[in-house]
C-alpha positions as CSV (number, residue, x, y, z in Angstrom):
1,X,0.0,0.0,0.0
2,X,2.7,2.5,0.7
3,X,3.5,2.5,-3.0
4,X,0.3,3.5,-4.1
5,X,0.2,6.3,-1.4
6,X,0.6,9.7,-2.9
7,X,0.5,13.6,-1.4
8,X,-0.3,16.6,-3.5
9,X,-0.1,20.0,-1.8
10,X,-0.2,23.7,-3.5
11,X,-0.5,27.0,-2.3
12,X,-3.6,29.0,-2.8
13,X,-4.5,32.4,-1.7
14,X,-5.6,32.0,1.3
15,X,-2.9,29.2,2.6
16,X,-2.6,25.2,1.6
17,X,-4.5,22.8,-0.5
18,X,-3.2,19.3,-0.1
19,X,-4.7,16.0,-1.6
20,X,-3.5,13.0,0.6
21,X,-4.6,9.4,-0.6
22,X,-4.0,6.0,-2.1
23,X,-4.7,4.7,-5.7
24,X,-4.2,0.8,-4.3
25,X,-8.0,-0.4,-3.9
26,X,-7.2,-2.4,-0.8
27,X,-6.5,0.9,0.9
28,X,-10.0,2.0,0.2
29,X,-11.5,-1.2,1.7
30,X,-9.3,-1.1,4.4
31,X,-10.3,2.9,5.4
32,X,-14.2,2.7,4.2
33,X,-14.9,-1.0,5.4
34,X,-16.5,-3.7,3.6
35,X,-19.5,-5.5,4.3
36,X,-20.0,-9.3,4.2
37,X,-19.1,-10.7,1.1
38,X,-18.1,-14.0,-0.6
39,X,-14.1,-13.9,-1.8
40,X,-13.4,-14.1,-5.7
41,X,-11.5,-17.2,-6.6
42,X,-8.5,-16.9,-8.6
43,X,-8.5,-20.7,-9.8
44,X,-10.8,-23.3,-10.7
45,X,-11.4,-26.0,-7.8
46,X,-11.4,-25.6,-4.1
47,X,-9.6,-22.7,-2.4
48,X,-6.6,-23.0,-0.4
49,X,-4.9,-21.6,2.6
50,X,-3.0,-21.1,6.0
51,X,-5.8,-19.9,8.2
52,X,-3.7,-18.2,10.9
53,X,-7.3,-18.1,13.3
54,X,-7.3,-21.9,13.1
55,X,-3.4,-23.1,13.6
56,X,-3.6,-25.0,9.9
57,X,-4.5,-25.5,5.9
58,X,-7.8,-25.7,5.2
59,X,-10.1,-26.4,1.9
60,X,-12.9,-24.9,0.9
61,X,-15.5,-24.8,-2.2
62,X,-15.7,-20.8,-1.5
63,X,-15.0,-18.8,1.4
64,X,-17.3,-16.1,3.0
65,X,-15.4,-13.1,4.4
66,X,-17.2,-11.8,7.8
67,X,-16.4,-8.1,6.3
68,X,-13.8,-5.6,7.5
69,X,-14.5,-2.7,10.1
70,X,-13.3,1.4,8.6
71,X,-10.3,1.7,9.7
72,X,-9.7,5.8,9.3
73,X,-6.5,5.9,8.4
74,X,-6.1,8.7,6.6
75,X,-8.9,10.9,7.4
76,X,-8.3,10.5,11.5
77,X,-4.9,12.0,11.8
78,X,-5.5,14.6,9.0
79,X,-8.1,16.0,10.6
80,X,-6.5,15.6,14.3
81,X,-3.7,17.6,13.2
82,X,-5.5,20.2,11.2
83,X,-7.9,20.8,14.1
84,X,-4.6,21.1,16.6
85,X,-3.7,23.7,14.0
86,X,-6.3,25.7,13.6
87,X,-7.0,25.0,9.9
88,X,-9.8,23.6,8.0
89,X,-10.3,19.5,7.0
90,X,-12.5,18.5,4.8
91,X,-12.4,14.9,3.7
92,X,-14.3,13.0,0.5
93,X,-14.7,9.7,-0.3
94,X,-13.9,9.2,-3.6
95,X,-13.6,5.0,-4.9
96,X,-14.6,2.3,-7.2
């Protein structure tokens, strides 16, 4: 994810503009959350993997993902700081 974070910034008459995000789409999922949702395969057959919950490899015709809770990443300590500051945060959810 760090890769696909970027930080624009310019100055406009009446102080700073600046544009933080990420262009990686597991980024957005991770900040705005997902809901339940059955996981894509990649391959024909049964899916495959080390589930770290359950100690071992497991096997499974399709796997049902419980959903991930926002995690504010970006928005939180933007708008922390900026309030500390004095300055104005505005924030927009822009995504697939």
């Amino acid at each position: 994810m760090v890769a696909s974070s970027y930080i624009d910034y310019q100055e406009n008459g009446s102080g700073y503009t600046a544009v933080v995000g990420y262009s990686s789409v597991v980024a957005f999922w991770q900040h705005e959350g997902t809901p339940p949702h059955r996981e894509p395969k990649t391959a024909p057959g049964p899916m495959s993997f080390f589930w770290e919950k359950m100690g071992r490899w497991v096997v499974l015709p399709h796997l049902t993902h419980p959903g991930v809770k926002p995690n504010r990443f970006l928005t939180t300590p933007m708008k922390r700081i900026a309030r500390a500051k004095g300055w104005k945060a505005v924030s927009y959810r822009i995504g697939p």
